[in-house]
N, C-alpha and C positions, 0 to 999 in steps of 0.2 A: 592403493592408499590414496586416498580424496588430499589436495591439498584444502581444502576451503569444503565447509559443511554450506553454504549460501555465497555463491555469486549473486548480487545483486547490479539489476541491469536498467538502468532507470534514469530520473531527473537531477536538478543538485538546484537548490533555489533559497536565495534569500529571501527570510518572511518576512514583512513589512508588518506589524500587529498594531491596530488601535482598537481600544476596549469602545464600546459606545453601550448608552442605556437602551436604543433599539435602532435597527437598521432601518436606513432614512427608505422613505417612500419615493416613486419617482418623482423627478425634479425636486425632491427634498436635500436640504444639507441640515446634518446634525451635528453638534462637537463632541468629539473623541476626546480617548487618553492621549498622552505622550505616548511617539511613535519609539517602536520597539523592532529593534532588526535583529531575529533568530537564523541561523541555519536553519534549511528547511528542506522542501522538495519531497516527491515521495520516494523516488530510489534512496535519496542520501538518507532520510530517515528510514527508514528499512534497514539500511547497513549499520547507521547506531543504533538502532532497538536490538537488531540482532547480535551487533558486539559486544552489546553494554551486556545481554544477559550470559555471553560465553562461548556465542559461536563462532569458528573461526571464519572470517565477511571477507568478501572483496567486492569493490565497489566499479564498477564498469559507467564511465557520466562526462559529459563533458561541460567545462566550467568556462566564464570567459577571464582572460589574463588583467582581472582587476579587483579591487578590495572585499567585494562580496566572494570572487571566488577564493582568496586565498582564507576568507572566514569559512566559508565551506572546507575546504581541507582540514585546515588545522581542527577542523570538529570532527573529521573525518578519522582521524592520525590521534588525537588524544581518545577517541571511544576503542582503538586499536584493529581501525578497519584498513588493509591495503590498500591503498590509493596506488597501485601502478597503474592502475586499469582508466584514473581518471585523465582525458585528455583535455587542454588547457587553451584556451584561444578560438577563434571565428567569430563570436558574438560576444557581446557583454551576457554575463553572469544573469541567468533566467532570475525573477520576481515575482512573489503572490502575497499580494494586497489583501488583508486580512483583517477581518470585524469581527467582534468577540464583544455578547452581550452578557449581561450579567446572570444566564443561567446558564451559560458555557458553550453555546448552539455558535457557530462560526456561518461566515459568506467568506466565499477566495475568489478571488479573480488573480489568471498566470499569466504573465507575458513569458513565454518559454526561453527567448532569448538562444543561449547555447544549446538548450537540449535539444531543439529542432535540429543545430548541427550534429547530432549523433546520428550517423547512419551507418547503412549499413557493412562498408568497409573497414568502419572502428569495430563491429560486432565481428568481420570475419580476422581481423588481424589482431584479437584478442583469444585465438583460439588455446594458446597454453592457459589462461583463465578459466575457459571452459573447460577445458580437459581433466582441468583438477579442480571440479566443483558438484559436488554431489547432488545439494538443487541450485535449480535457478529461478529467479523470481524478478517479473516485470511487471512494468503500468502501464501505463498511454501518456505521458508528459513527454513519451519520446516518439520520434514521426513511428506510426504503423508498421511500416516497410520494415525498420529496423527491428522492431518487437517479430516480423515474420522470421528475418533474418536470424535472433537467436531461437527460432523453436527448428531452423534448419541446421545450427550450429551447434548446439548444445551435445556432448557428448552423449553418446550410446547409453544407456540405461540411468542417463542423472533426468530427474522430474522438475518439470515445470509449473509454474505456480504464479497466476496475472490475477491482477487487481486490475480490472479493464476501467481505469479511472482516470481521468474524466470518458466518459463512455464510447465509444464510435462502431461504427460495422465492424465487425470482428471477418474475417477470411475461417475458412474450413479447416486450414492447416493449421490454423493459429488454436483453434477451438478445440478442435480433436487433440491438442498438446497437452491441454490444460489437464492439471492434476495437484490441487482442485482450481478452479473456477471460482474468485473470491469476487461478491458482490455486499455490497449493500440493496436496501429497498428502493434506490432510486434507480444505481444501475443494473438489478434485475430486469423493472419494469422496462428501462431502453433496448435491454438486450433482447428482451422477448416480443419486443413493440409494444409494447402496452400503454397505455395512458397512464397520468398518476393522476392519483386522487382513492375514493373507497375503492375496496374490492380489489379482485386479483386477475382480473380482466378474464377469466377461463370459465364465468357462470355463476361464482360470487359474489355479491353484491352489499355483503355484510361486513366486511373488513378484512385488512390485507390474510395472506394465508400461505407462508411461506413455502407450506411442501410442494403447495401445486408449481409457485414459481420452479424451486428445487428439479422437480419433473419436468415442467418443461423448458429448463436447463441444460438437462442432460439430454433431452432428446437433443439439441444440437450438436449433441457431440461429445462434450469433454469428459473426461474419464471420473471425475465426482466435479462435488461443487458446495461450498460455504457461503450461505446466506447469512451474512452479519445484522443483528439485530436491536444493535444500540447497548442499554440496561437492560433487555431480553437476553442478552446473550448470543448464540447465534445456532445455526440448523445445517448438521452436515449430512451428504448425500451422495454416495456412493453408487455411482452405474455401472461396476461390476457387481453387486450383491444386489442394489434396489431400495436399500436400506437409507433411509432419512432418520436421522437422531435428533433431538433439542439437547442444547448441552445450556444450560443458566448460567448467568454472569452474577458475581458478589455484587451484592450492595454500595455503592460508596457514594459522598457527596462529590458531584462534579464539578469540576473549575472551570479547565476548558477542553473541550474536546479534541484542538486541534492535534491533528496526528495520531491520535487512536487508533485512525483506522489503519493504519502504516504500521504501529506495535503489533498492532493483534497481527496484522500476515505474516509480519517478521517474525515473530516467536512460534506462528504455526509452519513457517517454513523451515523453520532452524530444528522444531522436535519431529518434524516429517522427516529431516533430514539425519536423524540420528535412531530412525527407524520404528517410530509410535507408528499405531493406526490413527487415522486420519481425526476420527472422537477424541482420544485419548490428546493428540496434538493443539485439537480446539478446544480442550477442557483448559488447558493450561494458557493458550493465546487471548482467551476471554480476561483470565484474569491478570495478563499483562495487561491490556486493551484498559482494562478498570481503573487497575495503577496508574495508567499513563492519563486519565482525566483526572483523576486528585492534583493536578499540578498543571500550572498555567506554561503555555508553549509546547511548542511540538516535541525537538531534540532534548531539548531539559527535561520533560517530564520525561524519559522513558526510562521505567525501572531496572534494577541490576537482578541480579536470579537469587538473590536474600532477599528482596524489598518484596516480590513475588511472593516469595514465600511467609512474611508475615503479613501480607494480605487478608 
């Protein structure tokens, strides 16, 4: 018996948000809204999206011992995520500087602060966490090393599950874990080296084309893999069977996008982890991912498993 359907293994960060009418140009200053400090980060948002909808989270992150981190917990402890896992102190409390223009498209810049101190002896002396965690799920806000460390740690037959964001070399051991391999169109294009701009860098020259990314995806290794696709929706792919799906995203008017992408892995980690097929898991994360842009902010906006369902 699993204690925890989602360990989550990841960032904790205060969001700093100013709305502006367009993001300044270089050497430009433009005036913003009034500054707005959210809970944020993408582990800690993962662990509320995934407890707000019902699964049982535990949050592995380290915060520093000052007012941003202790807003981080208390976000943590009232969505009814486990905070044993978070450890407290070495750095001030990580920060992502956040623009938000009025069709809901975001810029972040992180100073990581704490979660750089996550390494990887907090990953191996958290092993009763792992032990009773069915999947686990990382990003890159926290050093590499440590993200190797839990694909070494992670108990025998629980699945893994990275959002490699912000992007970096991924290692072999790291890749071949993944299951699935959650990207966007930008960190596709990184991971496969590819340039951005048209085309899918493999002989198309007509606009993006997510199966080929998908394909060669999986030739690096990972056992499937989800290409997020905004209002598209997104493209799952499976390198046991070969199989690439489109699964479509509802309609909705968007506010702001911040943290979407953190709902949607969350909610496809949490029904992977209660035993969907991989489609069936992104049919439903999509339309977390939707809910969670009707609403301005990361941790606020993410829906509960009713708000889903009248979607």
């Amino acid at each position: 018996m699993y204690d925890y359907d989602l360990l989550v293994v990841g960032s904790a960060n205060a969001d700093l948000v100013i709305g502006v009418e367009r993001r300044p140009a270089p050497g430009e200053t433009v005036l913003g809204s009034d500054l707005a400090v959210h809970p944020g980060g993408k582990g800690a948002n993962q662990a509320v999206a995934a407890a707000r909808l019902g699964a049982r989270t535990a949050l592995l992150a380290r915060v520093g011992d000052d007012a941003h981190g202790r807003l981080l917990l208390e976000s943590q402890r009232e969505a009814g995520v486990d905070t044993g896992g978070v450890r407290v102190g070495g750095a001030p409390t990580g920060v992502a500087l956040i623009t938000v223009d009025p069709s809901g498209d975001n810029s972040i810049v992180v100073s990581p602060g704490a979660n750089a101190r996550l390494t990887p002896k907090d990953v191996r002396d958290a092993g009763d966490l792992f032990a009773g965690a069915r999947v686990v799920s990382a990003q890159l806000e926290v050093p590499l090393e440590t993200v190797a460390e839990v694909v070494r740690t992670r108990a025998a037959g629980s699945r893994f599950v990275l959002n490699p964001s912000p992007p970096a070399p991924l290692p072999a051991e790291v890749l071949a874990a993944c299951d699935p391999l959650v990207v966007n169109e930008h960190e596709a294009r990184y991971v496969l080296g590819l340039g951005e701009g048209l085309g899918d860098g493999l002989g198309d020259t007509t606009g993006p084309a997510p199966e080929d990314w998908a394909r060669g995806l999986l030739a690096l290794g990972p056992l499937s893999v989800v290409v997020t696709l905004g209002a598209e929706g997104a493209l799952v792919a499976d390198g046991r069977t070969g199989a690439a799906v489109r699964v479509p995203a509802p309609r909705v008017d968007a506010v702001d996008t911040t943290g979407a992408g953190d709902a949607f892995t969350a909610a496809l980690a949490w029904r992977l982890s209660l035993g969907e097929d991989l489609a069936t898991a992104a049919a439903y994360a999509v339309r977390v991912g939707a809910a969670a842009v009707t609403k301005a902010g990361a941790q606020a906006s993410f829906p509960s498993a009713e708000e889903v369902s009248a979607l």
